[in-house]
Kinemage of the C-alpha trace (Angstrom):
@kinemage 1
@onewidth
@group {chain A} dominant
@subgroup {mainchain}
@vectorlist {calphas} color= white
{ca unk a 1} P 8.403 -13.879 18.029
{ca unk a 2} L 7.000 -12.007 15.311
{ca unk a 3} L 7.406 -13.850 11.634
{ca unk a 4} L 7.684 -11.950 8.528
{ca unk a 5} L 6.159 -13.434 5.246
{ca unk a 6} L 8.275 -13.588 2.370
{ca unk a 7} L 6.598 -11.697 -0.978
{ca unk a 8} L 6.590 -15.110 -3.300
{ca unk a 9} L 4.869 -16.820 -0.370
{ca unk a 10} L 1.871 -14.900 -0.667
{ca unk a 11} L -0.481 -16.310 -3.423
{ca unk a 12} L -2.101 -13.521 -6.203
{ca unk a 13} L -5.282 -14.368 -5.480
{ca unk a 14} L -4.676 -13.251 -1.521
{ca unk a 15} L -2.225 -10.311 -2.856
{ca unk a 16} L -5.426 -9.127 -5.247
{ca unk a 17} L -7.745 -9.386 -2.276
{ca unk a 18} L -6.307 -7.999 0.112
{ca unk a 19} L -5.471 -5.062 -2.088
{ca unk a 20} L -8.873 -4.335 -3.335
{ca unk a 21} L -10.065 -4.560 0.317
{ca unk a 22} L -7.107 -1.911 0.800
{ca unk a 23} L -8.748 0.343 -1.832
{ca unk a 24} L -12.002 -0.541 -1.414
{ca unk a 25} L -11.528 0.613 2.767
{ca unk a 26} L -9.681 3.610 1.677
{ca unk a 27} L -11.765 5.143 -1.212
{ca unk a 28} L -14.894 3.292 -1.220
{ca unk a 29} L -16.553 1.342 -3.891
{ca unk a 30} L -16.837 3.708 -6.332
{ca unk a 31} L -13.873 5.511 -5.871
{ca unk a 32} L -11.662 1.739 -5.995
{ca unk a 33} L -13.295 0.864 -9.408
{ca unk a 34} L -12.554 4.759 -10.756
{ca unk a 35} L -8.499 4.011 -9.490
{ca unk a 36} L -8.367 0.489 -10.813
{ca unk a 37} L -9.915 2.007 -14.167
{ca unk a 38} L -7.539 4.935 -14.711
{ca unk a 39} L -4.608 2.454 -13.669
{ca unk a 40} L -5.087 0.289 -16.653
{ca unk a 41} L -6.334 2.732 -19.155
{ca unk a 42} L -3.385 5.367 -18.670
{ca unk a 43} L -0.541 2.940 -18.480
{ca unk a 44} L 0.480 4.001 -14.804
{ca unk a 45} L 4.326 3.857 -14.247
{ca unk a 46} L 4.326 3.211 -10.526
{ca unk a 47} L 8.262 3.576 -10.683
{ca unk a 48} L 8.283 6.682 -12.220
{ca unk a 49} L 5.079 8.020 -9.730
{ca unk a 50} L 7.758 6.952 -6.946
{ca unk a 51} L 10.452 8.722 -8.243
{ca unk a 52} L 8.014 11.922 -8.833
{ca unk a 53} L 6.338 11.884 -5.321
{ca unk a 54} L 9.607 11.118 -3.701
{ca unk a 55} L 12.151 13.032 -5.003
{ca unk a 56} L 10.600 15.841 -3.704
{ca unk a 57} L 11.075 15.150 0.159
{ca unk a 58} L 14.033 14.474 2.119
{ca unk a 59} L 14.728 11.633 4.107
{ca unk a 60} L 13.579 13.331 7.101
{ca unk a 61} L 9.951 14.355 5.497
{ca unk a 62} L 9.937 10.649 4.638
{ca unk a 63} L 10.829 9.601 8.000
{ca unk a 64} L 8.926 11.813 9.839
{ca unk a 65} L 5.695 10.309 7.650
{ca unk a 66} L 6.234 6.812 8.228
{ca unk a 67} L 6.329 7.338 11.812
{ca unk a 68} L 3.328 9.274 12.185
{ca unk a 69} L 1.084 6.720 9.821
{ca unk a 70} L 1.858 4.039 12.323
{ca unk a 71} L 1.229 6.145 15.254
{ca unk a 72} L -2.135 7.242 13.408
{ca unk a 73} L -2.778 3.445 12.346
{ca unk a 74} L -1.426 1.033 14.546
{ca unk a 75} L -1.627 -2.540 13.195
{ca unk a 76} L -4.641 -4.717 15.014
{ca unk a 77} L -3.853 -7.731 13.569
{ca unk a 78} L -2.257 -10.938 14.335
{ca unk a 79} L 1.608 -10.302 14.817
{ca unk a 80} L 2.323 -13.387 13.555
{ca unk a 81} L 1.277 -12.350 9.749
{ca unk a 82} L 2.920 -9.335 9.398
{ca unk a 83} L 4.668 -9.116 5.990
């Protein structure tokens, strides 16, 4: 049986690494540092980039999305971690 980590049980030093190996697997190096720079110095709204990028695509879009990122990237890890 797969278990499913609750958010608070994650600590912010494993949140932060994990999500600069996210970026850093994704964009590179250079690119990372660039994103993490314009981030802070712009005051990035991530709620209002959501509602933005969203708003513009149905349900189905959404849907149809979703499904084909996990068919493009299926998860290799240990089932037991999945959050």
């Amino acid at each position: 049986m797969t278990t499913i980590q609750e958010p608070s049980a994650v600590s912010k030093f494993d949140l932060y690494s994990r999500g600069m190996h996210a970026l850093h697997n994704v964009l590179g190096t250079v690119d990372a540092e660039e994103f993490i720079s314009l981030v802070k110095s712009d005051r990035f709204d991530y709620t209002e980039w959501q509602r933005q990028h969203f708003d513009q695509k149905t349900l189905e879009q959404i849907s149809a999305e979703a499904e084909a990122y996990v068919t493009e990237h299926p998860y290799v890890g240990d089932p037991s971690t999945i959050i």
